[in-house]
MMTF fields as JSON, N, C-alpha, C and O atoms, coordinates in Angstrom:
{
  "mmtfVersion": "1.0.0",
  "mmtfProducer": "UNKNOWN",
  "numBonds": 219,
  "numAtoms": 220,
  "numGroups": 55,
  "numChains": 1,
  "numModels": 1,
  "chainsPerModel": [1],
  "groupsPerChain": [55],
  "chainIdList": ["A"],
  "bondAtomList": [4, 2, 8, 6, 12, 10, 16, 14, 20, 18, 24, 22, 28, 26, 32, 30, 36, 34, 40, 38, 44, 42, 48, 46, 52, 50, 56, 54, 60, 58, 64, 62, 68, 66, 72, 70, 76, 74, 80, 78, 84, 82, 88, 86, 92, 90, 96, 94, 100, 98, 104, 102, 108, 106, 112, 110, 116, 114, 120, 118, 124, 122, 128, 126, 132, 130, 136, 134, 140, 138, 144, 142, 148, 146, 152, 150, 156, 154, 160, 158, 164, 162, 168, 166, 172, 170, 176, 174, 180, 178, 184, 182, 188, 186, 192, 190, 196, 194, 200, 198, 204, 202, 208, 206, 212, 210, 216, 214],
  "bondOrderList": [1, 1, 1, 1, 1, 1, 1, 1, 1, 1, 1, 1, 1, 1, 1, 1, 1, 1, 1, 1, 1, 1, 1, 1, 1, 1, 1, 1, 1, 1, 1, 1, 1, 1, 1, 1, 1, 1, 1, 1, 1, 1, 1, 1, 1, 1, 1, 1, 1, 1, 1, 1, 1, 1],
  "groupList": [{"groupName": "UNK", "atomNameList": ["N", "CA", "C", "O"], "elementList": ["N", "C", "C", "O"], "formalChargeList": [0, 0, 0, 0], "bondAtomList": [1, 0, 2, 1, 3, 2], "bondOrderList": [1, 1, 2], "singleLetterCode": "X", "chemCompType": "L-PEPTIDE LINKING"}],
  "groupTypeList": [0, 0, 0, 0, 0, 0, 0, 0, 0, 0, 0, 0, 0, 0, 0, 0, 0, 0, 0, 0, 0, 0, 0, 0, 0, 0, 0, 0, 0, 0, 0, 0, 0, 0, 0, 0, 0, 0, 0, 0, 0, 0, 0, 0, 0, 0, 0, 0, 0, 0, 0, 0, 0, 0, 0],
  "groupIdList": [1, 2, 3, 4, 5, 6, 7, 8, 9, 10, 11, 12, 13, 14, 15, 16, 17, 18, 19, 20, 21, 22, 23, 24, 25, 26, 27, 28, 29, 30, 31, 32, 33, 34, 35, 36, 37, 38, 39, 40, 41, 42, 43, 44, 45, 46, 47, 48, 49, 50, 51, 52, 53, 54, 55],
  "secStructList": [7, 7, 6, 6, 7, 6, 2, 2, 2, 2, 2, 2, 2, 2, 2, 2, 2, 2, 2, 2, 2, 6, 6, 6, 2, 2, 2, 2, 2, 1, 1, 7, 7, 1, 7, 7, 7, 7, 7, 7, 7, 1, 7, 7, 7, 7, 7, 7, 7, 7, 7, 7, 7, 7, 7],
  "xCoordList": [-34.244, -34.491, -33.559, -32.408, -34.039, -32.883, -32.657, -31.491, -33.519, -32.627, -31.603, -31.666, -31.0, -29.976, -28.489, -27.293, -29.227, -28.047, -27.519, -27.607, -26.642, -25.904, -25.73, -25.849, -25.35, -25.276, -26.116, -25.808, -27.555, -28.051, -28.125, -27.591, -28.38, -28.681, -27.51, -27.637, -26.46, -25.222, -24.928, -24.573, -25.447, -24.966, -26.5, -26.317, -27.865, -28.449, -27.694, -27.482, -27.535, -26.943, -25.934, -25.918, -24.845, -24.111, -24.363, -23.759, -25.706, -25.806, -26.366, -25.967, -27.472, -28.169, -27.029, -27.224, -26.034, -25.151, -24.85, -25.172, -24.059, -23.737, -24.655, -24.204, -25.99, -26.448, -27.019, -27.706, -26.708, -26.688, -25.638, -25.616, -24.863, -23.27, -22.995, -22.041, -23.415, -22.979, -23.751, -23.328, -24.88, -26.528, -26.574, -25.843, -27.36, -28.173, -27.535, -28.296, -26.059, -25.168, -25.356, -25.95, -24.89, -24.814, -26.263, -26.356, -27.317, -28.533, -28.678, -28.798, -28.658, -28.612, -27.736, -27.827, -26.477, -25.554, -26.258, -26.236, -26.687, -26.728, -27.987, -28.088, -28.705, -29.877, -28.78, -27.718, -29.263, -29.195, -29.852, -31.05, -29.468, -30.346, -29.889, -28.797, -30.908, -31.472, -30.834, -30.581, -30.489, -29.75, -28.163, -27.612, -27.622, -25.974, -25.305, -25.774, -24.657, -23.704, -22.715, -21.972, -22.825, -22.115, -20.624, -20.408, -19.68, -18.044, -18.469, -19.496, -17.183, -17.55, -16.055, -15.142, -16.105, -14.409, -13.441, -13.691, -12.13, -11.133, -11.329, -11.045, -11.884, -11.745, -12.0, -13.055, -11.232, -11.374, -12.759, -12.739, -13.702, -14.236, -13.513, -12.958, -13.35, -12.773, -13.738, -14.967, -13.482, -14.162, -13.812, -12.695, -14.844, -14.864, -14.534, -15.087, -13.292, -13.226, -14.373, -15.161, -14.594, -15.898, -15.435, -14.646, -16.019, -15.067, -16.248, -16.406, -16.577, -17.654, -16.39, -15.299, -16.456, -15.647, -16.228, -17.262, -14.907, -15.291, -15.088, -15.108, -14.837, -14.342, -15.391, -15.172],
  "yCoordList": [-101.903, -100.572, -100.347, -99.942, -100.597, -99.92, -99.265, -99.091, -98.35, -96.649, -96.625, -95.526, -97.184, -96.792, -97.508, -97.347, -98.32, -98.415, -98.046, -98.828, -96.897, -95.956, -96.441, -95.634, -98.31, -98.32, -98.546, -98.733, -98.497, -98.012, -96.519, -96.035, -95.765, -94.598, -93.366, -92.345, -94.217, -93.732, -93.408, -92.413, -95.387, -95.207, -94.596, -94.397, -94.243, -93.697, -91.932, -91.517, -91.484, -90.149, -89.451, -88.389, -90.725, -90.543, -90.69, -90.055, -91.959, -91.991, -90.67, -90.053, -90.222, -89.087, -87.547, -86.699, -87.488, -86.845, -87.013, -86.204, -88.169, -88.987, -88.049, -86.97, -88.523, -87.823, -86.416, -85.989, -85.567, -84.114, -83.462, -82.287, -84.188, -83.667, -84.035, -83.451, -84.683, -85.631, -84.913, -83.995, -85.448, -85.534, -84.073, -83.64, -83.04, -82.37, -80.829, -80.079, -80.449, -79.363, -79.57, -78.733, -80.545, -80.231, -80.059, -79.252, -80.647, -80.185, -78.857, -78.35, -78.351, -76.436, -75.943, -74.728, -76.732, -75.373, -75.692, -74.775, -76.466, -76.718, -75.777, -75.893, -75.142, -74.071, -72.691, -72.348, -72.155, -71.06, -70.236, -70.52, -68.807, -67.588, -66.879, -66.857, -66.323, -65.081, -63.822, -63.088, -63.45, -62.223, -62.101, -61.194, -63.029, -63.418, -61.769, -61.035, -61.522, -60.115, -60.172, -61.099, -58.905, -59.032, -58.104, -57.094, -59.043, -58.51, -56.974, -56.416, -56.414, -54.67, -54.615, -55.414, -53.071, -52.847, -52.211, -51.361, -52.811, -52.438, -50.638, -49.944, -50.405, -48.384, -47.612, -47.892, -46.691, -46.339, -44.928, -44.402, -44.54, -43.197, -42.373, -42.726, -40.655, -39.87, -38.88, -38.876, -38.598, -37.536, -36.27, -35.914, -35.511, -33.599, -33.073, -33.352, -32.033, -31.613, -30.987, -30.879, -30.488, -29.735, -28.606, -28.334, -27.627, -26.334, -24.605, -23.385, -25.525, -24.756, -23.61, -24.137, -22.761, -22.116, -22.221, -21.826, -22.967, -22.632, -21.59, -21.685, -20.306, -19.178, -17.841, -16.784],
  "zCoordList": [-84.368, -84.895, -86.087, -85.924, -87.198, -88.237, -88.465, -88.82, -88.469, -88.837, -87.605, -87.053, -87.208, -86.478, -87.121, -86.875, -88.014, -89.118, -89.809, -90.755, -90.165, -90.803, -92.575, -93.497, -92.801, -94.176, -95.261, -96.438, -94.57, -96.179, -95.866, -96.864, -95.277, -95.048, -96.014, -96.689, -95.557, -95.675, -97.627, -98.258, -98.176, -99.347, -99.952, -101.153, -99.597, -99.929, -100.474, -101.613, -99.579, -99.206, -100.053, -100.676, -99.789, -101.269, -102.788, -103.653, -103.086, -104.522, -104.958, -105.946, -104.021, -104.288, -104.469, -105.339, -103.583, -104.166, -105.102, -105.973, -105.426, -106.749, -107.768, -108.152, -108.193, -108.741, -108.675, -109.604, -107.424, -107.658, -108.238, -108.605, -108.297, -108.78, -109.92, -110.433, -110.415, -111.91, -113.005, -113.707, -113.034, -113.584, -113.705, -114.595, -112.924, -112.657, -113.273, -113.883, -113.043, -113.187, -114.856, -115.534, -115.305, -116.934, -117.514, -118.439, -117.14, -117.289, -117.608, -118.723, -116.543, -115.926, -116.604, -116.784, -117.28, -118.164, -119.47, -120.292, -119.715, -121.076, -121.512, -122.733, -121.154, -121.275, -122.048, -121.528, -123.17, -123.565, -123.059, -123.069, -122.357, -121.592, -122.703, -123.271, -122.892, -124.6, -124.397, -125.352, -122.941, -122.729, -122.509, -121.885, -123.048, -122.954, -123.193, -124.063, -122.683, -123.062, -124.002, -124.323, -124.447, -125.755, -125.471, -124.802, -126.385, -126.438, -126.348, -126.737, -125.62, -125.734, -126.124, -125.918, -126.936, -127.867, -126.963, -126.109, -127.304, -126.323, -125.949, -124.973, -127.125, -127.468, -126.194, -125.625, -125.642, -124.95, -125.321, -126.434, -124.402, -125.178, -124.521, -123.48, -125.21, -124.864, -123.585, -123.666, -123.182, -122.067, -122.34, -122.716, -122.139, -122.097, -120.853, -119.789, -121.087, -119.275, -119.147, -120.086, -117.921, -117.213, -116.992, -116.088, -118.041, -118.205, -117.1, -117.148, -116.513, -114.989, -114.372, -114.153, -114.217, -113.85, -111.77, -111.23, -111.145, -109.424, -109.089, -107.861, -109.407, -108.585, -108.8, -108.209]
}
């Protein structure tokens, strides 16, 4: 019965890691997405108090 032999199975398992890990990640970064966010300015905006009178 061979599948009860662990070493091809084994170095199967790993090459295929091998190449999920290597290969496949720089693929996937290397894509430009069209909606990248853009720098926003240190500037703080100013705020209006809320001049509601509670009483």
């Amino acid at each position: 019965m061979p599948q009860l032999n662990p070493a091809p199975w084994f170095m199967i398992l790993f090459f295929s890691w091998l190449v999920f890990l290597t290969v496949i990640p720089p693929k996937i970064l290397a894509h430009k997405f069209p909606n990248e966010p853009s720098l926003t300015t240190a500037e703080k905006t100013k705020t209006k108090s809320w001049t509601w009178p509670w009483y």
